[in-house]
LUMTINU-392051 format. One record per residue (C-alpha): z, x, y. Coordinates in steps of 0.25 Angstrom, whole numbers, plus 5000, padded with zeros to 4 digits. Layout:
ZXY;...
//
This chain:
538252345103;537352235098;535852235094;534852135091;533752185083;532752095088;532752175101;531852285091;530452285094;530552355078;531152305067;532852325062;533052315047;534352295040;533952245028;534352305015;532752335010;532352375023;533852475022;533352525008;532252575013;532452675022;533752725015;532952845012;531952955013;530853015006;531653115001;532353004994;533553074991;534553035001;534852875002;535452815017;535352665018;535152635034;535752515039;534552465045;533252515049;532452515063;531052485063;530752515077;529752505086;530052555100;530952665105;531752565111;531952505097;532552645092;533552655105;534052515101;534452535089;535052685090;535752625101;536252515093;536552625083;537452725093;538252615097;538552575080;538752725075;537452695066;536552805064;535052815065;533952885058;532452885060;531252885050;529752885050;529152915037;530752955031;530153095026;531253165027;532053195012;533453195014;533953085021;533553135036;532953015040;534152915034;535352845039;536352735036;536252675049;534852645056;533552705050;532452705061;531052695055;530052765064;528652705058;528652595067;528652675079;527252695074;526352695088;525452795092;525452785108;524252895111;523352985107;522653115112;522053185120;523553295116;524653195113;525053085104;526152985108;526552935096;527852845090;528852905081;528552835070;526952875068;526552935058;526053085058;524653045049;524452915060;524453015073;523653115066;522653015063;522552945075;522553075083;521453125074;520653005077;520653005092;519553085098;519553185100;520253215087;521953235089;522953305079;524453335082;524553485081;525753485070;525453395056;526553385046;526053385031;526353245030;525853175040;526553045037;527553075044;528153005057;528053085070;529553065074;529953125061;529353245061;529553275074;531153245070;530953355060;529953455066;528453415061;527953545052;526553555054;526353545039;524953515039;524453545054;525053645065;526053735056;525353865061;525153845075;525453715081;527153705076;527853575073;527553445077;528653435084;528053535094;526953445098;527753345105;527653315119;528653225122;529553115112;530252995114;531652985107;532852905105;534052965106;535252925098;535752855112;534652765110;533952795124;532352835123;531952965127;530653035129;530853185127;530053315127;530053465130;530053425145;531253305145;532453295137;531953425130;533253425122;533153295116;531653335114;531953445106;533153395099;532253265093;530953375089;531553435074;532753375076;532953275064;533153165073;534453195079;534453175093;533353045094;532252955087;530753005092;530052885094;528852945101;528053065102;527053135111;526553245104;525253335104;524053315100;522753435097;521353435093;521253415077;520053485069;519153395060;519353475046;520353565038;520053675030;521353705022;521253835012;522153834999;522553934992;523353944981;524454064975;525354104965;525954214972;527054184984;526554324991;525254304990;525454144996;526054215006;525254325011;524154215012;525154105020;525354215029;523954255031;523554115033;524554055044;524154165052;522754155052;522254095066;521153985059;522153925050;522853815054;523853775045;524453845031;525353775022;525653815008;526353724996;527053794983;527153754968;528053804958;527753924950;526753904940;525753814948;524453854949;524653874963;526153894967;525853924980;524553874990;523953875003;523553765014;522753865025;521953745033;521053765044;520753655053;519253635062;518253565065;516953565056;516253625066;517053745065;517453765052;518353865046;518154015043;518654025027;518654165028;519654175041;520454055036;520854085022;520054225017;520754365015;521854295009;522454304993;522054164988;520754094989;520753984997;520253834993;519553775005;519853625007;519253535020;519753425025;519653335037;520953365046;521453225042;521353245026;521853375028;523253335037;523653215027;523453325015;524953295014;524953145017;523953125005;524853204996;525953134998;525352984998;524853044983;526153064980;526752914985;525752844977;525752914965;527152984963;527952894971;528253014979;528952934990;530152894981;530353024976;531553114979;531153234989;532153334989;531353434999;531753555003;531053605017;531453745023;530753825036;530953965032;530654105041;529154165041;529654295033;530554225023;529554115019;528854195009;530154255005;530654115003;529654054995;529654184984;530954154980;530953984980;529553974973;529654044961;530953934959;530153804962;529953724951;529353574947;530653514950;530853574964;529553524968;529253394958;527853334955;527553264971;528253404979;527653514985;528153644992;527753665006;527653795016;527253775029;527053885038;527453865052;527353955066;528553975071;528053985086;527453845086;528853785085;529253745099;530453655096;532053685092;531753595080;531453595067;532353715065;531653845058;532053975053;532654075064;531354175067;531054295057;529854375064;528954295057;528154185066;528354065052;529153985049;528953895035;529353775030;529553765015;529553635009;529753614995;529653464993;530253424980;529953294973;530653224962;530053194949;530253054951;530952934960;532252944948;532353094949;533453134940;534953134946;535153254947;533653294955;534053284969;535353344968;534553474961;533653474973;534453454984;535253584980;534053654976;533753634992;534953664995;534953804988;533453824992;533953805007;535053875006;534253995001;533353985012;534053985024;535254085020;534154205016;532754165021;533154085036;532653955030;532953835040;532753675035;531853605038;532353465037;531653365029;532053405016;533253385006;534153495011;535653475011;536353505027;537553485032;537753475048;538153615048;536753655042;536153565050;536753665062;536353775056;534953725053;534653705070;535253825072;534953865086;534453735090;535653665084;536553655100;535353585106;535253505095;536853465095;536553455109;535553345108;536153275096;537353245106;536553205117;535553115111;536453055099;537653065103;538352985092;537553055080;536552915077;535352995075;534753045060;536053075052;535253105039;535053255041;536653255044;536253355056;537353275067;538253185058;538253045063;539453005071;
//
């Protein structure tokens, strides 16, 4: 099968600098050198070249922003960078029809721009993020939607996807619901997104956000608990410091309005053990909290070359506390370094609609969490013996976590899997997902850097 790459409306790159750079992630731990790199932009351009790919037994991964930090989004065939599937289609007045490759931060600024005033229901912390890339992995509602609205990936209408056949298809809960449900959380095993649909809803002005800050894990936790349940708030997250900080544990209770109607402290954050700081914002200063954070950290600690070797788990409603007493007191400045930051994100278990991203099997309680404790290394040489230190450490901490508090992965981190774990991971969901994987790629093409379907 031949192939001329001037038929691309996009770009194909083979050249050795072009190779080098894509060859890893921002974990920057694992190393793949691809054998050429697709700049697309069209569908059409994406079913060419996995076509192409099927016939040659080369494999193919996808990238947007290359987020992930273990290798996920690499491959030593045919990298597919998303950004230039970069067009948003339409706006409002309750979708967006957007390409893959948009950023998250883009959409919610155009949506916020357009009148009336637009959101999507479900923001991830960072929001420089691609949309087909969260969706691959689930989309945590890190910073908008956690407490009642679910994943981003339950607010999509409808997708188009290329298969690992190379054919376009445009998928939803109504057609091709498996292939649908297979590409939503499902690390980009059965097809490339290349477009979205997905909701839209009114978005508030301004954002109160209570902090409050602890030493003691009970109290942290009686408050956490008071908080999520409380009808006025909107979204709670937490972050955590090693012992000895002044603060090792603190609270993130935002409430979102207009100024007309502006909170109720008292309701919001009173009767609780801490007292609250009070912080407003506009809704857009408050959504890219994480965005300005992380921009800090580029310029001044050359964060983006530093090895991540993260550690990201969803754990049970009643074993979270549990969980957190025994792994905090053992955190030090090493586990986290000088640009990381532990994570806990509360998350309504009813609001999930999709098979995918797998979560802990039900416990009575109505959350789940993700934990994140994103470690950084001291510097861009850390010491030989660091990564090695950490990935065990990961692997120990998930051990732990799964086998005596139902912890399940949630995969953007530095945890080791074989393809049996990777079975054990979907649990029930694994058949369908089998299912899929042989229908829509057949020959195994597609994102061999979780190792979930071995290639060939």
């Amino acid at each position: 099968m031949g192939f001329d790459p001037a038929e691309l409306d996009g770009e194909l790159l083979v050249d050795e600098a072009s190779r080098q750079a894509y060859a890893t992630d921002l974990g920057n731990i694992t190393t793949n050198t691809p054998c050429a790199v697709l700049l697309p932009r069209s569908a059409q351009d994406v079913a060419a070249m996995i076509r192409f790919c099927r016939a040659h037994g080369i494999s193919v991964s996808v990238r947007g922003r290359a987020s992930t930090t273990f290798g996920q989004s690499l491959s030593d065939g045919l990298v597919i960078d998303s950004r230039t599937l970069d067009r948003v289609y339409s706006l409002g007045p309750g979708t967006a029809e957007v390409d893959a490759g948009v950023l998250w931060k883009d959409l919610i600024t155009a949506a916020y721009e357009h009148s009336p005033r637009l959101t999507p229901p479900a923001i991830t912390a960072y929001t420089s993020l691609s949309v087909g890339g969260t969706l691959s992995v689930g989309g945590l509602g890190g910073l908008v939607g956690a407490l009642h609205t679910g994943l981003q990936g339950d607010h999509v209408r409808e997708l188009e996807v290329v298969t690992g056949t190379g054919d376009i298809e445009r998928c939803s809960a109504d057609h091709r619901a498996d292939l649908f449900e297979a590409v939503l959380g499902g690390l980009g095993q059965c097809g490339v997104i290349t477009k979205a649909v997905l909701d839209l809803v009114p978005a508030k002005e301004r954002a109160r956000t209570y902090v409050l800050g602890y030493t003691d894990n009970a109290a942290f936790f009686r408050d956490l608990r008071t908080l999520i349940e409380r009808p006025c708030i909107d979204h709670v997250y937490a972050t955590l410091q090693p012992p000895g900080a002044e603060s090792t544990h603190q609270l993130y209770a935002t409430v979102l309005h207009d100024p007309a109607e502006p909170p109720d402290d008292a309701a919001a954050a009173g009767g609780l053990t801490a007292t609250p700081a009070v912080e407003d914002s506009s809704y857009l200063d408050y959504v890219f909290t994480i965005d300005r954070f992380v921009d800090l950290m580029r310029d001044t600690a050359q964060w983006g070359g530093l090895a991540k070797p993260w550690y990201d788990v969803w754990l049970p409603g009643n074993a979270m506390e549990d969980y957190v007493t025994e792994v905090h007191p053992t955190l030090t400045e090493r586990d986290l370094g000088p640009c990381g930051i532990s994570l806990i994100y509360p998350q309504r278990r009813a609001t999930m609609s999709r098979p995918h991203p797998a979560r802990p099997e039900p416990d009575g309680s109505p959350w789940v969490y993700v934990l994140d404790i994103n470690t950084t290394a001291e510097s861009r040489t850390p010491d030989p013996e660091y990564v090695d230190e950490m990935l065990a450490r990961n692997d120990r901490w998930f051990a732990r976590a799964r086998d005596h508090y139902g912890a399940v992965l949630y995969p953007i981190g530095a945890v080791r899997f074989t393809a049996e774990d990777w079975r054990a991971h979907f649990g029930d969901a694994w058949p369908a997902l089998n299912e899929a994987k042989k229908r829509y790629d057949p020959d195994r093409i597609l994102s061999p850097g979780p190792g979930i379907f071995p290639h060939g």
